[in-house]
Each structure stands twice: as structure tokens, then as C-alpha cells.
N, C-alpha and C positions, 0 to 999 in steps of 0.2 A: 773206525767209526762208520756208521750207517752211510754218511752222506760221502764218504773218501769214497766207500765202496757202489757206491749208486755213478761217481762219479768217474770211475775207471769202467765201469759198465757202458755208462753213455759213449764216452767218450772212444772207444773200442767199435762204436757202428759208424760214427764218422773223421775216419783215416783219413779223411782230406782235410781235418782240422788240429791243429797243431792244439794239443791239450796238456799242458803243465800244472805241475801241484808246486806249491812254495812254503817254507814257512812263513809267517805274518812278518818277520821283522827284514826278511828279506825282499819279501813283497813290496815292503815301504820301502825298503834304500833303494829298489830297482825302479817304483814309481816315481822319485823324487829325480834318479841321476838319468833312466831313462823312458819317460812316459809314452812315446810314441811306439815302443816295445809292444804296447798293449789296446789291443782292441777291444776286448771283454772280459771283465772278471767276473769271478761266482764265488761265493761264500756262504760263513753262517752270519746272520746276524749281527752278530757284536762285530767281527770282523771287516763286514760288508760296510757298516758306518763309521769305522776306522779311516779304511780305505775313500770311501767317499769324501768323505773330509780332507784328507789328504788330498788326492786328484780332484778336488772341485778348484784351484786356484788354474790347473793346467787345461781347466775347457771352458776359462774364460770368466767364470765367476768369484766373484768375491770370498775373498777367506775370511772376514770378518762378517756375521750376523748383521742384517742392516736392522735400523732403528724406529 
């Protein structure tokens, strides 16, 4: 994919940044059991508001829509 490859690109000029690829169901079990693991993630889209929703309980916010 376009963006795998854009993403091994960047991530090759900075060596001082630890840069991992996952798949999405492992990304969740790793958010869920260890989220301090993670400082930044990047994705596509659909993935990205996967993931959001999932780590939104862990920075303090409510997992329920308010009303």
C-alpha cells in the first residue's frame, strides 16, 4: 500500500524514533493491556477512529457519547 510505503520512507530519516507497523487487532489488544506503550499512532481512517475510540477511555475521557 501507498501509505505502508510512504511510511517506511519517513520513518528511515528519523532513527531516533522508534517506528512500528501492527496489525489493527493487535494494535487493540496492545492498546487495551498496554497503553502507555504508546505515544503516537498514524493510520488510515477507518482505523484511526477504531483506535480513537478505543484509547479515548485511557486519556481520561468518557467512553460513552454524552447527552
Amino acid at each position: 500500500m501507498l501509505c505502508d510505503e510512504m511510511f517506511r520512507q519517513v520513518s528511515q530519516e528519523y532513527s531516533e524514533v522508534r517506528a512500528d507497523q501492527f496489525h489493527i487487532y493487535e494494535l487493540a489488544a496492545a492498546l487495551v493491556l498496554r497503553p502507555e506503550k504508546f505515544d503516537v499512532l498514524g493510520g488510515s481512517k477507518l482505523f484511526g477512529d477504531i483506535l480513537s475510540n478505543l484509547a479515548r477511555p485511557s486519556q481520561g475521557a468518557s467512553a460513552s457519547p454524552s447527552r
